[in-house]
N, C-alpha and C positions, 0 to 999 in steps of 0.2 A: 376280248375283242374278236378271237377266232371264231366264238360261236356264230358271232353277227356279220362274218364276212358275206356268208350267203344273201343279202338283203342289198350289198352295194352294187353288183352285178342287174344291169337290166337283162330280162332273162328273154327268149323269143317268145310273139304271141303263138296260142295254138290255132291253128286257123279252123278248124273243129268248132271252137270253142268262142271264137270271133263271130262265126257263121250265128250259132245258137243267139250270142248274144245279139248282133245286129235283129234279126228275127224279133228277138226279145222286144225290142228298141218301140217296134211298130203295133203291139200287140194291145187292145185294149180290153183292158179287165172288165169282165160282166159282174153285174150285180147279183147273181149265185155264187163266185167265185170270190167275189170280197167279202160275202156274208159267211163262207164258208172257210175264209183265210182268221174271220174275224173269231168262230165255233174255236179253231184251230187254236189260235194265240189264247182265248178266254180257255179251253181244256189243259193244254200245256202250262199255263202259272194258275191253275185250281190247286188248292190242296190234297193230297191223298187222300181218297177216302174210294171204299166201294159204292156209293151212292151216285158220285159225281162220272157220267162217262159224256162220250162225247156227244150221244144221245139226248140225254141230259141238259147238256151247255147247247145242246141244235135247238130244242123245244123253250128253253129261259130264253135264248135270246128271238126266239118270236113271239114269246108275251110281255120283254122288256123295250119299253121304246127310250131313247135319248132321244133329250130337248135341246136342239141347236142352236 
């Protein structure tokens, strides 16, 4: 149970860090940046391989469409 003491304590926000997120809060995503979130997720769970860069997973997903 020591190790989990650290977790029972409310600990102070960082007001730093409050700021960012409030900011965050209002902020609306473009549609470069979600296609670009989406390159991102689809390259990170690719399998290894030299073939696959992120290059790659940019150009697939402009000639793959999903049917909604």
């Amino acid at each position: 149970m020591a190790a989990r003491k650290q977790f029972l304590q409310v600990r102070p926000t960082d007001p730093a860090l409050k700021a960012l997120l409030d900011a965050a809060k209002g902020k609306k995503v473009t549609e470069a940046e979600l296609s670009e979130q989406r390159v991102s997720f689809a390259f990170g769970n690719a399998p290894v391989s030299d073939f696959i860069t992120k290059d790659s997973v940019r150009a697939s997903s402009r000639s793959i469409l999903i049917a909604g």
